[in-house]
C-alpha positions in Angstrom: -5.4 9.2 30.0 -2.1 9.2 31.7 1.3 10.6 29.0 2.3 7.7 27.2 6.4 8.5 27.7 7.0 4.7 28.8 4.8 3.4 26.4 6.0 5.4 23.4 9.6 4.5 24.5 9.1 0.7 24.2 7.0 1.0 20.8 10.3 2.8 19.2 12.5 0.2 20.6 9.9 -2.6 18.9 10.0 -1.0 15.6 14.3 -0.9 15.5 13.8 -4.9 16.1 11.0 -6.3 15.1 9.6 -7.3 11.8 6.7 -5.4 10.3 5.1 -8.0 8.5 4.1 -9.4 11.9 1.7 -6.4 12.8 -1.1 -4.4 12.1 -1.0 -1.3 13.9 -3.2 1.0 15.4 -2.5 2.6 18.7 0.7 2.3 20.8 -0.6 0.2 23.5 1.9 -1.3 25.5 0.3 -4.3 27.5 1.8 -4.5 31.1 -1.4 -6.6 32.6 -4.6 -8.0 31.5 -7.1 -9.3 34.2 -10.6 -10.9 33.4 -12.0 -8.0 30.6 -9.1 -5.3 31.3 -6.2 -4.6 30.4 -3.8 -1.9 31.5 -0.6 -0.3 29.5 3.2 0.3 30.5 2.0 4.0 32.1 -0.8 2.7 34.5 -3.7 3.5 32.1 -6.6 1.4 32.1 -9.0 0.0 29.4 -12.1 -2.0 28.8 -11.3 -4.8 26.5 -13.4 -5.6 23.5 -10.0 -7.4 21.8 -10.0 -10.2 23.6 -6.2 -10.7 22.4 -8.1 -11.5 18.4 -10.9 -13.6 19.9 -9.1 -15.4 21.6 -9.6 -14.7 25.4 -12.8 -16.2 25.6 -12.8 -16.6 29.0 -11.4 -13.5 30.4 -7.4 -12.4 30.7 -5.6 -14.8 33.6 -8.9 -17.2 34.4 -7.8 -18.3 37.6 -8.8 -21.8 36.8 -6.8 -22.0 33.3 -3.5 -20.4 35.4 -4.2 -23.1 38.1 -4.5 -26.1 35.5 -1.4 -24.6 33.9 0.5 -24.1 37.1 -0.4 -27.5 38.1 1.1 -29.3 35.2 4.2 -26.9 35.2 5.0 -28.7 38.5 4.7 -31.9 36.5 6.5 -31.6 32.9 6.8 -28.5 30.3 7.5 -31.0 27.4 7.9 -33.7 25.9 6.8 -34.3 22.3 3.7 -36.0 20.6 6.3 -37.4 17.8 7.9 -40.0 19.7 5.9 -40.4 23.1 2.8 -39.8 24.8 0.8 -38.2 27.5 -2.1 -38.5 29.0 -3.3 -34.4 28.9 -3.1 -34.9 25.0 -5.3 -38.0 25.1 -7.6 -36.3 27.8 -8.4 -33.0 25.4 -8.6 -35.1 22.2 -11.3 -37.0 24.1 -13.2 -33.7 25.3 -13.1 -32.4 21.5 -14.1 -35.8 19.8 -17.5 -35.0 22.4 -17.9 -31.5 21.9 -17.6 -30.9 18.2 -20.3 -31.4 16.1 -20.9 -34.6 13.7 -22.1 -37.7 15.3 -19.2 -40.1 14.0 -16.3 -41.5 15.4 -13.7 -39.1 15.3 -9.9 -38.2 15.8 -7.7 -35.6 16.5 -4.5 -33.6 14.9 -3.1 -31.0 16.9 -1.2 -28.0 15.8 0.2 -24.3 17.3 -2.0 -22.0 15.4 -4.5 -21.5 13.1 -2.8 -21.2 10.2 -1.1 -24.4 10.6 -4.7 -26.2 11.1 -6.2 -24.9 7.7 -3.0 -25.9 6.0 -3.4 -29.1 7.9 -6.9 -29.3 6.5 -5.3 -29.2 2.5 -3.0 -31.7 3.6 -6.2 -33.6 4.8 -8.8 -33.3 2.9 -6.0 -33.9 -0.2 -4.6 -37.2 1.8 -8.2 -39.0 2.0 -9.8 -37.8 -1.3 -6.9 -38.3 -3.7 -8.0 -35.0 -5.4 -6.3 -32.1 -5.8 -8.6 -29.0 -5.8 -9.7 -26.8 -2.8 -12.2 -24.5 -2.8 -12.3 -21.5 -1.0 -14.1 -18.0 -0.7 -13.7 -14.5 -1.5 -13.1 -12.4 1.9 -12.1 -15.3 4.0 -8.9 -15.0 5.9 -7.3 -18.4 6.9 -3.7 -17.2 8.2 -0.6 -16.4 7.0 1.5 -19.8 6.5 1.6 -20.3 3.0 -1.3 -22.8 2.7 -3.3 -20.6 4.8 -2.8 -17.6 2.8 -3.1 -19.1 -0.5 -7.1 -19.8 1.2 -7.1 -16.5 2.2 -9.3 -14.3 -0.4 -9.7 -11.0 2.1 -6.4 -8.5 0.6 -4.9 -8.6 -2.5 -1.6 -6.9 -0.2 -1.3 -10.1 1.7 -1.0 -12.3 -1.5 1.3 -10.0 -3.6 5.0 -10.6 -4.3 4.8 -13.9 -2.3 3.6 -16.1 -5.1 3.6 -19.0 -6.4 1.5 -19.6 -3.4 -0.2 -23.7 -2.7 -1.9 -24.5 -6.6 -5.1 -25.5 -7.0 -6.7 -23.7 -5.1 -9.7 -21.9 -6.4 -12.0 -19.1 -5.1 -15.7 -18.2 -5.4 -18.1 -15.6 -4.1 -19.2 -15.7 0.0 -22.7 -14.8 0.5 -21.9 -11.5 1.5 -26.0 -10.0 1.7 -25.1 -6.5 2.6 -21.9 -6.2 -0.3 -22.9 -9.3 -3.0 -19.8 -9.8 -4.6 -22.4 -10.7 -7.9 -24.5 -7.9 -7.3 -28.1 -9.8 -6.6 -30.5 -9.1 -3.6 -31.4 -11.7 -0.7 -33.7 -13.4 -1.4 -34.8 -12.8 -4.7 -31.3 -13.7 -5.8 -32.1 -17.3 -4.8 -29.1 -18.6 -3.3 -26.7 -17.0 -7.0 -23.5 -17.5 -4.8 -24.4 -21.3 -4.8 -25.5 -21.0 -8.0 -22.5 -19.5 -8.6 -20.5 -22.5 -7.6 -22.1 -24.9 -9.1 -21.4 -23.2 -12.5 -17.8 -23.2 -11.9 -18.2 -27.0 -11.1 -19.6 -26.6 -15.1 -17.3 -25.0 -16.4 -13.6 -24.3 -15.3 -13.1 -26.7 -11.4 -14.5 -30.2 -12.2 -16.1 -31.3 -9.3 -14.3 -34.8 -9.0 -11.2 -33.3 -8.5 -12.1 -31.2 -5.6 -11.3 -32.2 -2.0 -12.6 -29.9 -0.2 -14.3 -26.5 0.4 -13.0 -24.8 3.2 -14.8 -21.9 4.6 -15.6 -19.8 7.9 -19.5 -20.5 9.2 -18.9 -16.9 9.7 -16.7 -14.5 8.1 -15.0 -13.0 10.8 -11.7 -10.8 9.6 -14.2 -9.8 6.5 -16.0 -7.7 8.7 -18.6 -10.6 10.4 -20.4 -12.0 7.5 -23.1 -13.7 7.9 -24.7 -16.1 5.5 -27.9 -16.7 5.0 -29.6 -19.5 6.8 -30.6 -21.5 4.2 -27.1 -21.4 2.5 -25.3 -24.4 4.6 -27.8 -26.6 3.9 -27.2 -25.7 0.3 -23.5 -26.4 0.5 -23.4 -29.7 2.4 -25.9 -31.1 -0.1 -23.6 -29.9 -2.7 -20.9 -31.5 -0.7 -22.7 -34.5 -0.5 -23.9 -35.0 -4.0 -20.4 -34.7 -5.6 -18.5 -36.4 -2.3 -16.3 -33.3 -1.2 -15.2 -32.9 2.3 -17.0 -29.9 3.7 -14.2 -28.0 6.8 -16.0 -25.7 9.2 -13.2 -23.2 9.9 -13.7 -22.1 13.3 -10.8 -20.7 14.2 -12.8 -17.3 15.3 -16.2 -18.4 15.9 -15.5 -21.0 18.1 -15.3 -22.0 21.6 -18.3 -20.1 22.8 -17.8 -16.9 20.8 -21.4 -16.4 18.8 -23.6 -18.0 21.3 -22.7 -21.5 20.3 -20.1 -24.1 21.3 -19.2 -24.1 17.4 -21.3 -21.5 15.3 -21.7 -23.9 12.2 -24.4 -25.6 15.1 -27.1 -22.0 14.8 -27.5 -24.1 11.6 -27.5 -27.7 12.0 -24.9 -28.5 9.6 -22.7 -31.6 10.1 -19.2 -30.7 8.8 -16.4 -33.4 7.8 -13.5 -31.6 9.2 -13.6 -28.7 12.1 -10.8 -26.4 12.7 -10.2 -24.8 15.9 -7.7 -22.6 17.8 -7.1 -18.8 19.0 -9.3 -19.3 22.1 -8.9 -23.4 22.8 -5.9 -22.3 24.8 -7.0 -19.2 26.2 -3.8 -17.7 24.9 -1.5 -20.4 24.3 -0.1 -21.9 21.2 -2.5 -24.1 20.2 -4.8 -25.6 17.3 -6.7 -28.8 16.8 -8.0 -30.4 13.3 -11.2 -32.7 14.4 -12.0 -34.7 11.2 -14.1 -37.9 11.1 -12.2 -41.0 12.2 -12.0 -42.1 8.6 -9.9 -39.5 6.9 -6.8 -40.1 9.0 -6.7 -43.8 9.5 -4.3 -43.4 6.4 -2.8 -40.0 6.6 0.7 -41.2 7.3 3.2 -39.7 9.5 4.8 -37.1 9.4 2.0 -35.1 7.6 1.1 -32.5 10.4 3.4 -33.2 13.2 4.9 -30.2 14.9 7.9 -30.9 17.8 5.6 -28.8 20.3 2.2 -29.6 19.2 -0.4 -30.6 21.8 2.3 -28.5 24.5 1.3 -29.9 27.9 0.9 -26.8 29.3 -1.4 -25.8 26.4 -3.3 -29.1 26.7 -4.0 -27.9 30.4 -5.0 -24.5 29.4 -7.4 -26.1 26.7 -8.8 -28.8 29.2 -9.8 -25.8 32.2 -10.8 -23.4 29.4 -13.4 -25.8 27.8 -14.5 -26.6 31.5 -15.1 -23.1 32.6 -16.9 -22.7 29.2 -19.1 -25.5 29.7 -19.9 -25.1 33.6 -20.5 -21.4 33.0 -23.1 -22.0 30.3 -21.1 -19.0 28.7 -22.1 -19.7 25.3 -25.3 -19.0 26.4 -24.1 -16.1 28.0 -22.9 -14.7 24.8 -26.0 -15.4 23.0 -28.1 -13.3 25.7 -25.2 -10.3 25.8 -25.1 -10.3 22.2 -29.2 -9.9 21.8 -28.2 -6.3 24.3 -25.3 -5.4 22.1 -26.7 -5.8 18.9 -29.9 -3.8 20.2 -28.1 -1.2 21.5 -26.2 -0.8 18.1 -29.2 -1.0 15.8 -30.6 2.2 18.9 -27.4 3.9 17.1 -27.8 3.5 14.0 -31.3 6.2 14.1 -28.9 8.7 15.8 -25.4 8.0 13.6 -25.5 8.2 9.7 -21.7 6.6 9.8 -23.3 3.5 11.1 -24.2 1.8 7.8 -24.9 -1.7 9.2 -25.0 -3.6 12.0 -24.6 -7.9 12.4 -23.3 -10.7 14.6 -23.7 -13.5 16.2 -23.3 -13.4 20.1 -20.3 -11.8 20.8 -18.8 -11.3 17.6 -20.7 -8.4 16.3 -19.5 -6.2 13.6 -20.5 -2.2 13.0 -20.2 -1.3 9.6 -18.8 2.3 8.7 -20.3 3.9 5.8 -19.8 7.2 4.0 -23.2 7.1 2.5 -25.9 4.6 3.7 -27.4 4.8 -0.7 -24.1 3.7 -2.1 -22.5 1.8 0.9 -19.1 3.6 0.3 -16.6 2.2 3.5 -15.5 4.8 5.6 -12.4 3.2 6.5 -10.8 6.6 7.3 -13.2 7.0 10.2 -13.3 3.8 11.2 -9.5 4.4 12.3 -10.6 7.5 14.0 -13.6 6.2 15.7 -11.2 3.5 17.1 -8.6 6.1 18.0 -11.1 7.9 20.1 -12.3 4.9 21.8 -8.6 4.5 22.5 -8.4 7.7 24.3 -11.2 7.2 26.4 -10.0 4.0 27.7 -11.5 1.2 24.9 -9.8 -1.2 22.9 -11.0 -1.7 19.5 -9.9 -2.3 16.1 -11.2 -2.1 13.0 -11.2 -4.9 10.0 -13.4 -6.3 7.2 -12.9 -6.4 3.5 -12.3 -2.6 3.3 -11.2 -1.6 7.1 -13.9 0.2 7.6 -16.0 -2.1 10.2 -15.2 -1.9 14.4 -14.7 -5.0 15.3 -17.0 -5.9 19.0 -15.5 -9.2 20.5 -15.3 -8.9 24.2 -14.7 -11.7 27.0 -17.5 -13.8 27.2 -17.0 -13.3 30.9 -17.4 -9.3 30.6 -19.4 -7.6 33.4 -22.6 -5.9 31.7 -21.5 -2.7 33.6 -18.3 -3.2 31.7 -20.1 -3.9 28.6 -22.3 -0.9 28.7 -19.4 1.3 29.4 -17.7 0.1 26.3 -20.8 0.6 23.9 -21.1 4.1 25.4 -17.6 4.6 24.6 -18.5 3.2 21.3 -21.3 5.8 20.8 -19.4 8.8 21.9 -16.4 8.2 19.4 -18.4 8.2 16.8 -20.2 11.5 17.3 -16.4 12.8 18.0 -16.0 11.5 14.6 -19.0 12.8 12.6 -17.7 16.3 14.6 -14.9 16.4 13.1 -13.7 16.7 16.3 -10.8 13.7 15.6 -8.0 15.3 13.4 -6.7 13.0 10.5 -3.3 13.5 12.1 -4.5 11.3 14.8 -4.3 8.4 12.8 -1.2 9.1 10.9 0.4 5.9 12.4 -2.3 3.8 11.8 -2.4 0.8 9.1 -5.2 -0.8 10.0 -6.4 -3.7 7.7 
């Protein structure tokens, strides 16, 4: 790796200007350019990306046919707004995701700039057309940081504090978490207890005809990719069904390709009420979509969720070429093949590594679980750091996340070469030996918060 002098010199002009509540750090990369799975910083180095910008580069940094579609309608207008007029690039990718998201009912659209803005969209929602004032929500899922999405948000008790009174009435229960169950039991003997779980709350303290809605991730992603079991959504959309609450698919991570579906609540057949999607729709610009069943917002009145730059026209392009590419390429697909190798190659280093506690994904969201000691599960968050510090040096970026920080986070363009891809794990694998070495010094990480 190349000295860091132009680098370093930008991240201490960042830190006399910028606000620290709008990052997590970890290493002082300095992003000059980003091409299909690389990225290189402000000194010429170059790294293997297994970011993807927070999941959200899907298709690879710069896909020339996203930068055409955009560069195409920049020749054409940059705005205009959804409030008082319309366009035709709106209609055309409200069409596209009426098709491609799962439930087969007439459906419509509600576009947004993030995904925070779509999960408070969905309280507004799910509120609107129920006339109920309850949400549910789970333990370890992180929605965003606007206040609705935060007040979801059950991942960090340091997100939540000092900002209250955040949205009422929302209430939390446990998320089958298999490996960490937040009640304790075993899968399967336990029987479903987080369902179980839920219903006795509907007994006792949240009466089910006043809750809207649950809102949950078909996988937890910023909780360290949590997966539940398979038999759970089927559980909870009967539950749904039998006491009439809205069930919203938050796919603000997992979808768009990511776990080897086009949406991941489809690896279990699972027709949700409301989906929520953003981060990659865009391929990097602001936008976010709330795809409900027709129904619920033929009397959502105006101007519930309306944004002055929602459904942007050059983010409407962007969406419309990224969904193509997606779809032509059969990358979904693609994920679901590379993420069989990754997850293979992982489990391989789990015999040879005693840090590697646990291993799980779907496609290419895949999460390696840190452990201190594989008996007690302790999370070795501390090494976690290190291991991504090391990566860091040898040319990888990762980061590391989940309920305790201790889990590297593996979310690379579904476009990545293999070769690429198999540089990156062995990267992977040599940073933690480094690790378990002792050969990375705590001072290494002195800068680094981490989640």
């Amino acid at each position: 790796m190349k000295e860091l002098e132009n680098c370093k010199s930008l991240v201490s002009r960042d830190e006399k200007v910028m606000s620290p509540a709008s990052r997590i750090s970890y290493f002082p990369l300095v992003v000059s350019r980003a091409d299909g799975s690389k990225i290189w910083d402000l000194d010429g180095n170059e790294y293997i990306d297994f970011l993807s910008g927070a999941a959200v580069t899907n298709i690879g940094h710069r896909h020339p046919q996203v930068v055409e579609a955009v560069r195409e309608q920049l020749e054409k207008f940059i705005h205009n707004t959804l409030a008082y007029t319309y366009y035709q690039i709106a209609v055309e990718l409200a069409e596209k995701l009426v098709e491609i998201t799962p439930g087969r009912f007439p459906k419509r659209v509600a576009f947004g700039l993030s995904g925070s803005d779509a999960n408070d969209g969905a309280i507004k929602l799910a509120r609107s057309a129920r006339k109920r004032p309850k949400i549910i929500s789970f333990l370890g899922s992180y929605h965003g940081s606007t206040l609705g999405a935060l007040s979801l948000s059950g991942i960090s008790l340091s997100m939540r504090r000092s900002l209250g009174p955040l949205v009422p009435e929302i209430h939390h229960v446990p998320y089958p978490d298999c490996y960490r169950c937040y009640v304790g039991l075993e899968f399967p003997e336990c029987d479903l207890g987080c369902v179980e779980f839920l219903r006795t709350t509907f007994k006792t303290i949240v009466p089910p005809d006043e809750v809207a809605a649950l809102i949950l991730e078909p996988i937890q992603g910023d909780a360290g990719v949590v997966i539940p079991p398979n038999t759970f959504w089927k559980s909870l959309r009967g539950l749904c069904d039998e006491y009439g609450i809205l069930l919203v698919d938050e796919e603000v991570q997992t979808g768009l390709g990511r776990t080897g579906k086009m949406f991941a609540i489809e690896h279990w057949g699972v027709e949700p009420d409301i989906v929520l999607t953003a981060k990659a729709i865009a391929s990097g610009l602001p936008l976010s979509a709330i795809v409900s069943k027709a129904e619920l917002m033929e009397n959502w009145p105006p101007p519930a969720h309306l944004f002055t730059t929602q459904a942007s026209p050059l983010s409407c392009a962007a969406a419309l070429a990224t969904i193509d590419v997606l779809m032509r390429d059969r990358l979904p697909v693609r994920a679901d093949r590379l993420g069989v190798i990754t997850l293979k190659r992982f489990e391989e280093m789990m015999e040879e590594h005693r840090l590697i506690g646990d291993v799980r994904g779907k496609g290419l969201l895949i999460g390696v679980d840190l452990v201190s000691d594989s008996k007690s599960k302790a999370p070795a968050r501390k090494e976690a750091l290190k291991t991504c510090w090391r990566a860091y040096e040898k040319g990888l970026v990762m980061i590391s996340f989940g309920r305790f920080g201790n889990v590297l986070r593996i979310a690379p363009s579904l476009t990545i070469s293999e070769e690429e891809l198999e540089t990156g794990l062995g990267i992977i694998e040599e940073s933690i030996g480094d690790v378990e070495k002792g050969r990375v010094p705590d001072d290494a990480i002195r800068h680094m918060k981490g989640w």
